[in-house]
N, C-alpha and C positions, 0 to 999 in steps of 0.2 A: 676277610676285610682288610688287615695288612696287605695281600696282594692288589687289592680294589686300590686304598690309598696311593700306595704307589707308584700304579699305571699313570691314578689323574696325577702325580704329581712332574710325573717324566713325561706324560706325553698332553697333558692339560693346560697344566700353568702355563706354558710358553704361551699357548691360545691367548689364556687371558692379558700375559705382558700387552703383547701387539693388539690385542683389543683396548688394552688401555690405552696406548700411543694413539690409538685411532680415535676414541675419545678426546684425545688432547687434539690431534689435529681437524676434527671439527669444530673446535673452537675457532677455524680460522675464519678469514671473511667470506660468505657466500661469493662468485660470481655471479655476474649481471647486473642491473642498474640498481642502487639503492633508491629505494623512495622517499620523496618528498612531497610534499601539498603543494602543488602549484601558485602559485604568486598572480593575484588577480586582481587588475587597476577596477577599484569600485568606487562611485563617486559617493561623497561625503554626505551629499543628501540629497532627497527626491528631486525631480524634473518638474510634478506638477506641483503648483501652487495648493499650501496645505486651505481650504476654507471648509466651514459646515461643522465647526467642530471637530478638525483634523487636527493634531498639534503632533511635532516630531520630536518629542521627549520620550524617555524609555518607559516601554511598555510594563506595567504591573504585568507578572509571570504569572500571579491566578487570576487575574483579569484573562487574559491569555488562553492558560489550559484548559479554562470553561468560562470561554467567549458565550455560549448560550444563554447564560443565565442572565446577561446583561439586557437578553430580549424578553425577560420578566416575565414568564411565559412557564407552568409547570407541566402543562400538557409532552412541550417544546421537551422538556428536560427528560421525560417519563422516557420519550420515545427514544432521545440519545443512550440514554443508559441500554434500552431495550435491544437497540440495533448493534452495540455490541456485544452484547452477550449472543446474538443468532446471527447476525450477517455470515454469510456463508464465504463472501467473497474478503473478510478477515478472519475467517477458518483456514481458509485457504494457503493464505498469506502466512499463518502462524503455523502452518506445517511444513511450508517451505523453508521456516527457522529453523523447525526439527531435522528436514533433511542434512540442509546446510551446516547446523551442528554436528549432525552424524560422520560428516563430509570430513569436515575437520578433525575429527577423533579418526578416522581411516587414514591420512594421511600424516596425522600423527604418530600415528603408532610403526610408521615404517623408520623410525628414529631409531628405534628397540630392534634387538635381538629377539629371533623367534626359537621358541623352545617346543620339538614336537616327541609324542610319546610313543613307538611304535612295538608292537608283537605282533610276532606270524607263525604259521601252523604250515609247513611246507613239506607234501611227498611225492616222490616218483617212484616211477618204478621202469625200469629199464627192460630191457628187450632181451629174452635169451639168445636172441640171434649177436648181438652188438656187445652183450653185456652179462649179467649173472641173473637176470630176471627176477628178481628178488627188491622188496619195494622198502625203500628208505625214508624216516621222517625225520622232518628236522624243526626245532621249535627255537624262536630268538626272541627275545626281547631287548628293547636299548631306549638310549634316547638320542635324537639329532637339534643340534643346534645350528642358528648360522642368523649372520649381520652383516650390512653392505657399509659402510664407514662414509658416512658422507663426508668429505674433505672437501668436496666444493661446491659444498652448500643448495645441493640440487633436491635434495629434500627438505631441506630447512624451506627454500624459496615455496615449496608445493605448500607448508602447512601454513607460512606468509598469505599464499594468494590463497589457502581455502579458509583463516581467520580475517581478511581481510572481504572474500564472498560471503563470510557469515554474518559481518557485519553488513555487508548491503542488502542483505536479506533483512534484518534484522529493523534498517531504513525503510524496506519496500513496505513491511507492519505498520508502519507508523505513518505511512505514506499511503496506503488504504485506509486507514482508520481515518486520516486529516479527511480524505475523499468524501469517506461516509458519513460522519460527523455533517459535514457541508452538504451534503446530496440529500441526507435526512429532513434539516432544516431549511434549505429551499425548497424541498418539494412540500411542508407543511405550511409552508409561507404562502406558496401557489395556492394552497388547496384554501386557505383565508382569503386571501386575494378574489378567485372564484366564487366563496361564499357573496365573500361583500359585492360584488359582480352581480351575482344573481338577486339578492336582497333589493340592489339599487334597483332591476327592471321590474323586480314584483311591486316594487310601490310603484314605478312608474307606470305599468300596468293597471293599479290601482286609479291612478289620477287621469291614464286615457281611457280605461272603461267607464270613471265618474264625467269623463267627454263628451263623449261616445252619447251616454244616457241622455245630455244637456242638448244634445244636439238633436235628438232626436224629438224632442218634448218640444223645440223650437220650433220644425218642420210642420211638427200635428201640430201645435197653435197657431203657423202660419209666421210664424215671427221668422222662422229660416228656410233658406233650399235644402237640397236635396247633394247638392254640390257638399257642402259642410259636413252632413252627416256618412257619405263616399269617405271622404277624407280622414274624419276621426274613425270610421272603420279600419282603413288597412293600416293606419298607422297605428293603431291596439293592434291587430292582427300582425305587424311587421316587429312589433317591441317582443311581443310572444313566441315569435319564432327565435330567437335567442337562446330560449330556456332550454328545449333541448343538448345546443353546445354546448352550453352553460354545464349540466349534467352530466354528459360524457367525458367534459374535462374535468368533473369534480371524482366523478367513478375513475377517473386515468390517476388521478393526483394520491386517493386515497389505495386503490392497489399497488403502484409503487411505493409510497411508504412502508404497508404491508409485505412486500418483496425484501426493502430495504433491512427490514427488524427479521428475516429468516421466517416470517410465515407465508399462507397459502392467500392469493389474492378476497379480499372479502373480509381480513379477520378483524380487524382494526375499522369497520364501517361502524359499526356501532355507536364506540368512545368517537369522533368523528365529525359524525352527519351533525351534529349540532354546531349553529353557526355561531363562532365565538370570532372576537376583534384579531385583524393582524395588528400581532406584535410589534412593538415601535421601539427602535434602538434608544439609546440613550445620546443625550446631545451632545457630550464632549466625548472624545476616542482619540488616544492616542495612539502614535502608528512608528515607534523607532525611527532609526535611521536603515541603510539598506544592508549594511555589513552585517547588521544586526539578525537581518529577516534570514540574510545567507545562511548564517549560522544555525539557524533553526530550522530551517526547509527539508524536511524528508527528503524530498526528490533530490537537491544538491548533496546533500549528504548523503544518500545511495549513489550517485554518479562520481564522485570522489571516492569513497571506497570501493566501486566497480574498476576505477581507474590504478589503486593503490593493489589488486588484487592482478588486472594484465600487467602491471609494470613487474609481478613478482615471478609471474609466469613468462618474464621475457627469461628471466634465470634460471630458470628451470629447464630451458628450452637449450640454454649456451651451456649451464653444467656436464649436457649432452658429448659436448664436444673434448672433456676431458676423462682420466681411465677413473673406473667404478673399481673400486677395492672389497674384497669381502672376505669373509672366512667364516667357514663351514668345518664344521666336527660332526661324527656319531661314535656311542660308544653302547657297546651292549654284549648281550651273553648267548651262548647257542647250545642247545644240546640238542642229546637226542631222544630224549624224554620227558616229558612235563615235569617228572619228580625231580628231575636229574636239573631242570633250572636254576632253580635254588640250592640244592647240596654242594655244585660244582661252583658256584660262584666263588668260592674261596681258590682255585684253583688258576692259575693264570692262562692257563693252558686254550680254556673255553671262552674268555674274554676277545672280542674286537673292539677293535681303534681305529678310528683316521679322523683325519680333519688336517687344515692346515689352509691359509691365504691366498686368494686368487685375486687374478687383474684380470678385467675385462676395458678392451678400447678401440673404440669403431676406429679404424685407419681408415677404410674406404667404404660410405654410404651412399655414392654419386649426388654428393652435394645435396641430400633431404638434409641434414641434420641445420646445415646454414640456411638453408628455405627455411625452415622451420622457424629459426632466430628471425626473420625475414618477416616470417607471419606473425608472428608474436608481436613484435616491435610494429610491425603493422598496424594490429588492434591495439596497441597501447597508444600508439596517435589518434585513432578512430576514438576512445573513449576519453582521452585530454580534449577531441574537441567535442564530443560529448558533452563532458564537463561544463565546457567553457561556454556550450549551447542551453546548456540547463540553466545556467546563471542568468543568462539575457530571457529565456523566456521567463521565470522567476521573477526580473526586472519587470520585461513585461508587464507580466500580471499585475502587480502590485499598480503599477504607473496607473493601467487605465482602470482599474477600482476606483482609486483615489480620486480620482475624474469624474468617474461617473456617481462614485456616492454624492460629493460636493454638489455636481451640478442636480442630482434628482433631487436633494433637497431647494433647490431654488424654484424648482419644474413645479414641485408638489404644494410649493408655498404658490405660486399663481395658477395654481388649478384649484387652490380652496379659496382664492378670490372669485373665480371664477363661475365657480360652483355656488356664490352665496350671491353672485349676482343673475346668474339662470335662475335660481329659485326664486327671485324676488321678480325680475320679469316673467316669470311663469305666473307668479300669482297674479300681477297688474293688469295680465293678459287676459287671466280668466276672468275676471272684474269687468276689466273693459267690455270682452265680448257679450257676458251677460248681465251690459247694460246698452248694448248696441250702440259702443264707442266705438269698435273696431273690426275689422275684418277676422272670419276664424283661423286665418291663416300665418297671423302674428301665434294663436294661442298653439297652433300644429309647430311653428317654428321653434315657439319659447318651451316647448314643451321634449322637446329633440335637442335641444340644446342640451337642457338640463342632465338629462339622462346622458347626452355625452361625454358633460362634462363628469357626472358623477363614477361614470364607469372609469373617465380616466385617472380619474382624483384615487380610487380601488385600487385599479395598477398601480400607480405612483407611487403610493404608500406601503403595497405588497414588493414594488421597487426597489424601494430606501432603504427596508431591509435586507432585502437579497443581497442587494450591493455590499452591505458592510458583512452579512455571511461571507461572502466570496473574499472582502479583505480582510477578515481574518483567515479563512482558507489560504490566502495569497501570503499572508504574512506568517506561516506555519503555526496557524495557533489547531491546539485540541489533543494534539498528543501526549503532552506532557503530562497530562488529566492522567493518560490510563495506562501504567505501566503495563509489560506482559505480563506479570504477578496477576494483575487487579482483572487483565482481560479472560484468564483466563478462571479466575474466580466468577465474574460476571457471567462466564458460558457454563461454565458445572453448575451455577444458582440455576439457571435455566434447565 
């Protein structure tokens, strides 16, 4: 063991000196660009005029993180909780965290010295022609170490850009989840929208079959032609041909939800098929300012950290171009008998050693290593203006929500005028004719109206919500609701 001791001290320590030196000189600065968050002229407040209960005051954060609830709706709520816990396409998404964190622990660990442990079992036997023909073994065991010293920061940049890919992964979760939250809740909006759609033509059905009959009774008593009773025929027949669509799009509305929450088309018809009210937002909403929304936007915040990740891999790329330092040792023991491993260890005799510092430095690559810095810095402009694309269409978004929630509300307020005056000439109409004030062609007119209006008054209303789903979607509300902890609690409940 003295002799052990001694070896590492004569031919060991010095390793570790210069290891340590190497330690101190990675504390120096990485090469290649340091990053910064880019600097971005955002105007102080919206473009569109706020009305309809819009106001540009800071948004309440659990107003925000569970926007659904504001549509008063428990159905609504049942199904967001549901689609996270199964949406497949945020399984997906949270296993690309897994990756990505994995990612990051691999390139972190090339920071470290690696320590490997080896024994071998080694014999030949030589040739009596060349040799004594006579067969020899030989058995070692040791250990090998070895470290590359990053002094210009070419690994520090690689665990840079894979903490900085982890976090855009980490965006992209949160930025499926904003998705599905909204994709969940407009498609059950649809599927009410449709109800109330088809409810309006079955009554209306109702009132041209009670037509249809009236007309009929006229003709036998001679009080009407035959013309009248043609006409409230296809016009029941033309209202009833609706229904079919009507059913296809409610069967479409109800399998993608079912899709939505990770089950098999059909599962969710059940709780469903009952026709309940759509949801109706609440009258005042307030919507921040835009800085605001940036800040909060999945999608910008992945495109910033996508961009914080190639700006790091520009360095990693230029580290390239200067010498890689490292140092390698192995020490261990040989004999020529298993027993004889351990007995002789005391013995200095049977002991090897080496190790000691290397330089490694491309002089000549034929110009790939500066292509490569070339490419690098390439993508790192390609995703600044990425960046900078992601923020306008964000604007975008927001802008024409704003718009369009405002104006559906003014649309859906003169369609329930409208709607309350179809029905009043629908009735006046039927009055009139069965008192043979008026032709039946007022009651076929007033009676199409009605129905038109009441389908569009349905839409409108299934509308008015959508609209404010989408701005909150626009405004990055719903993620802050469900950390990865909670998502991931929510998929093992299931």
């Amino acid at each position: 063991m003295y002799i052990l001791c001694k070896i590492v001290f004569v031919r060991v320590v010095p390793l570790f000196l210069i290891m340590a030196i190497g330690f101190i000189l990675t504390g120096c600065a990485a090469v290649g660009p340091d990053y910064s968050t880019p600097e971005t002229e955002i105007s102080q407040n919206w473009h569109s005029p706020l009305k309809g209960g819009l106001a540009e005051e800071a948004m309440d954060p659990n107003v925000l993180a569970s926007w659904w609830t504001t549509l008063n709706d428990a159905q609504l709520s049942s199904l967001i909780e549901r689609s996270v816990a199964g949406n497949l396409d945020l399984k997906r998404a949270q296993s690309r965290v897994i990756e990505a964190r994995a990612r990051r622990g691999i390139a972190n660990a090339d920071m470290f010295p690696t320590l490997n442990v080896s024994g071998s079992d080694t014999w030949t036997r030589s040739s009596k022609e060349t040799g004594t023909g006579k067969t020899n073994q030989l058995y070692a065991a040791g250990f090998d170490a070895g470290w590359e010293m990053d002094i210009f920061g070419g690994v520090r940049r690689s665990v840079e850009a894979a903490q900085a890919n982890l976090q855009a992964n980490e965006e992209d979760l949160r930025d499926v989840l904003v998705s599905l939250l909204g994709e969940v809740a407009l498609n059950y909006i649809e599927l009410r929208t449709f109800q109330a759609r088809l409810a309006a033509v079955m009554e209306s059905i109702d009132t041209q079959n009670e037509t249809y009959q009236l007309t009929q009774w006229r003709y036998q008593a001679g009080l009407g032609d035959e013309l009248a009773v043609q006409q409230a025929r296809y016009t029941l027949e033309s209202t009833s041909a609706q229904i079919p669509n009507l059913h296809t799009n409610l069967e479409g509305s109800m399998n993608r939800i079912a899709v939505l929450l990770g089950e098999q088309p059909g599962k969710v018809h059940d709780e469903l098929k009952k026709n309940e009210p759509i949801p109706v937002p609440s009258s005042n909403t307030t919507v921040g300012v835009p800085a605001e929304m940036l800040r909060r936007r999945p999608d910008v915040r992945r495109a910033e950290r996508e961009l914080a990740a190639q700006t790091a891999r520009v360095g990693v790329a230029t580290a390239d171009l200067y010498p890689k330092f490292s140092l390698s040792g192995s020490i261990g023991i040989e004999a020529r008998s298993f027993d004889k491993l351990a007995s002789n260890a005391s013995s200095s005799d049977d002991w090897f050693l080496s190790g000691g510092p290397r330089i490694s430095w491309p002089i000549f690559t034929g110009g790939a290593i500066r292509q490569n810095i070339k490419v690098q810095s390439a993508l790192q402009e390609q995703a600044l203006i990425q960046y900078e694309s992601t923020i306008l269409v964000a604007m975008e978004d927001v802008e024409n929500t704003l718009v369009s929630y405002a104006n559906e509300q003014t649309r859906m307020a003169n369609l329930r005028e409208a709607t309350k005056a179809a029905q009043t000439a629908a009735e006046l109409a039927q009055i009139k004719y069965q008192s043979g004030l008026t032709d039946f062609s007022d009651v076929l007119d007033a009676q199409r109206s009605l129905l038109l209006f009441q389908e569009q008054l349905a839409q409108s209303e299934g509308n008015l919500s959508s609209n404010l789903i989408r701005l909150y979607k626009a405004l990055g509300g719903g993620w802050t609701s469900f950390a990865s902890e909670e998502i991931n609690h929510y998929q093992e409940k299931k």
